[in-house]
C-alpha positions, 0 to 999 in steps of 0.5 A: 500500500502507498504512503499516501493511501495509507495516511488517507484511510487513517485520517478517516478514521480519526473522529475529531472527538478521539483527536481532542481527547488524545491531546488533551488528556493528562493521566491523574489516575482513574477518576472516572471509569465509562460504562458501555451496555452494549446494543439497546433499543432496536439492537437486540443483540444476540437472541441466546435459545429464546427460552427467556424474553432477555436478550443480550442487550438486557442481560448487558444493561443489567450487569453494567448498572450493578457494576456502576453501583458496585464502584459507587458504593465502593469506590466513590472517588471513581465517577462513573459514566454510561453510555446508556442506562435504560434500553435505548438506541446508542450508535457505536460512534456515539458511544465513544464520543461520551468517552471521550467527552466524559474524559474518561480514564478507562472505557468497559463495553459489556457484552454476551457471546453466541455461536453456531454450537451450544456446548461452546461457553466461557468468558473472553475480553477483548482489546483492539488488534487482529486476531487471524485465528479467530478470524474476527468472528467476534469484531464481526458481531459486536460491529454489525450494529453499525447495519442498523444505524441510518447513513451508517456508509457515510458515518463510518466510512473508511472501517471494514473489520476485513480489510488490513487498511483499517485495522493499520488505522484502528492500531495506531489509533489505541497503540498508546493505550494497548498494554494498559488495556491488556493488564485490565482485561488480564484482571477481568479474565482472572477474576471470571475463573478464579472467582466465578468459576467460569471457563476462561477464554482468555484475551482476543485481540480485534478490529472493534469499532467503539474501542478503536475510538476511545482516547482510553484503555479499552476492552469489550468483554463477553460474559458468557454465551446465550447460546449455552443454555447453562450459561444463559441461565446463570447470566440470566439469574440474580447471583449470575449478574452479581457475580460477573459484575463483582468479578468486573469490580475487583479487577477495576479495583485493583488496575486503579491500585496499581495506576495509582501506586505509579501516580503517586510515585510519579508526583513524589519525584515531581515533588522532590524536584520542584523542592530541588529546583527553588533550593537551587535558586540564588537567594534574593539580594540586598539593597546596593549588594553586589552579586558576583557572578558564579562560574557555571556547573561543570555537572554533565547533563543526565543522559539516558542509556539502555539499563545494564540489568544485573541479573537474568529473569531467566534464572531459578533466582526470581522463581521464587519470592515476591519481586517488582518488574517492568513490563516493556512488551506485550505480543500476541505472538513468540519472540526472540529476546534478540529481536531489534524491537527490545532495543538492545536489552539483553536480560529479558523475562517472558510470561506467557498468559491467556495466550499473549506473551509478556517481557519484563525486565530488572527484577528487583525488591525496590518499587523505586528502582522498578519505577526508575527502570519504568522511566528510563524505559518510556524514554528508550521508546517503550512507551507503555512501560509499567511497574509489574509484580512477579511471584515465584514466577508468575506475574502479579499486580505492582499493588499485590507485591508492594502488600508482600515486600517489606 
């Protein structure tokens, strides 16, 4: 494809509303979470045996409204914003316009699933990207809405979930935002098996249309499929509802602790230097004082260098025992720790969880070395670096290892 069809299939895809948020926005923790039912109105969504008078668009309403008050009651610093509360028609590109309009810092679409086969069930969540072996069935579902919508081939135009050229414009619109997305959708997904019990689809990457659009960490999450008749009568029932969106909760609940735990180091440091910047400054000099001038520093500027990690992740070492790690990548697909896009790093950890596969770096007993390493890592490139923790090997919450160490 030539550059320049390239830039043109991109801009379409840009809304304005996705544009202003993406430069407008601060990161200052999770303030305010939005809440997307999804389909409604004359979008029924999937129809589940029709053994009840629900649907996927009921069941969706009912477990986003207990989820929002679960947040409220729990966490009443988090706003939280819906994208409907009642059954009513929302297109897809308004959903994310409220996102975006609500400056939102975390974007949940709530789904149910269906298929061609009742034995199939089980919880996924979803995040932006191409998943060639699932063939997009569920980009394709969850997108048909847009069918419904009046004017839908000028609304969206420039979107095919089938053509490659759209989803190089979707991936460059949620890159900045792609590993937080997989961390929360991780949460959720553990959540679901650990604690509800429900089988474990693990984390989908594809081409959606209403997370492609919000200047946010974004997933679209399917509870469960209709179409199972076990599973369409747990999700129809009261403790079904309360259980999913419980589950839902406590992951929210700990992605918040752990973006905070960083935001709260990251105003520390600010803190310190703004302290260090006035303690810096001349003192204030007195009437008729001759101030004399001082010969300039001869401290070298900082310079960023690839760490030097002193320890291999590889090693039995951090297999056992509680650490702090950054998590520099997340791939859908093996890769070679020589591969030129680590950048040089040597020592690198790999995890492999809900079929992606995640590398980190510089174990350590610090969260302030961890936080350093983050730092030094956003500015090599890794721009969605973050402080993980790792428990005899497995990856944890930065907030979970941080109750652990001393």
């Amino acid at each position: 494809m030539k550059l320049k069809q390239l830039v043109l299939i991109t801009s379409l895809l840009f809304s304005s509303t996705w544009v202003k948020a993406q430069n407008t926005r601060s990161f200052d923790g999770i303030k305010t979470v939005v809440l997307d039912a999804g389909h409604g109105g004359r979008d029924p969504g999937n129809l589940g045996t029709q053994r009840y008078k629900t649907v996927e668009r009921d069941i969706a309403l009912a477990v986003t409204l207990r989820l929002g008050e679960y947040i409220e009651e729990y966490l009443p610093e988090v706003k939280v914003v819906y994208t409907r509360r009642d059954n009513t028609t929302v297109t897809l590109e308004r959903r994310a316009e409220i996102a975006n309009e609500a400056e939102g810092d975390l974007f949940i679409s709530i789904h149910c699933d269906s298929f061609q086969k009742s034995s199939v069930h089980g919880c996924s969540s979803i995040v932006l990207g191409k998943n060639h072996g699932d063939e997009n069935r569920i980009a394709l579902q969850e997108n048909a809405v847009i069918m419904l919508e009046d004017d839908y081939e000028t609304r969206y135009k420039g979107f095919d979930p089938n053509n490659p050229a759209s989803t190089i414009g979707l991936n460059l619109m949620q890159q900045t935002y792609l590993n937080e997305s997989i961390e929360i959708a991780s949460l959720i997904q553990g959540q679901f098996s650990e604690r509800v019990m429900r089988k474990d689809r693990g984390i989908k990457q594809q081409p959606l249309y209403v997370t492609s659009r919000t200047a946010m960490p974004a997933v679209l999450v399917e509870l469960g499929f209709l179409t199972n008749p076990e599973e369409e009568d747990f999700l129809n029932s009261e403790k079904g509802q309360s259980y999913m969106a419980s589950a839902m909760f406590r992951a929210i609940r700990d992605f918040k602790a752990q973006q905070d735990v960083l935001l709260a180091d990251a105003l520390d440091k600010q803190k310190l230097g703004d302290k260090e910047n006035t303690q810096r400054l001349p003192p204030t000099p007195k009437p008729k004082e001759k101030i004399e001038a001082k010969p300039k520093s001869t401290t070298p500027p900082l310079k960023v260098e690839p760490l030097a990690q002193k320890n291999t992740t590889a090693s039995n070492t951090y297999n056992t025992g509680v650490f702090y790690a950054v998590q520099i990548l997340t791939s859908s697909s093996k890769r070679n720790t020589s591969d030129p896009i680590f950048k040089g790093q040597k020592e690198i950890g790999e995890i492999e969880e809900n079929g992606l596969y995640k590398y980190y770096i510089a174990p350590t007993k610090s969260m302030s070395e961890a936080q350093k390493s983050a730092k030094s890592m956003q500015a090599l490139g890794f721009k969605g670096a973050f402080v993980i923790g790792l428990e005899n090997g497995k990856k944890i919450s930065a907030s979970e290892a941080r109750r652990k160490l001393p």
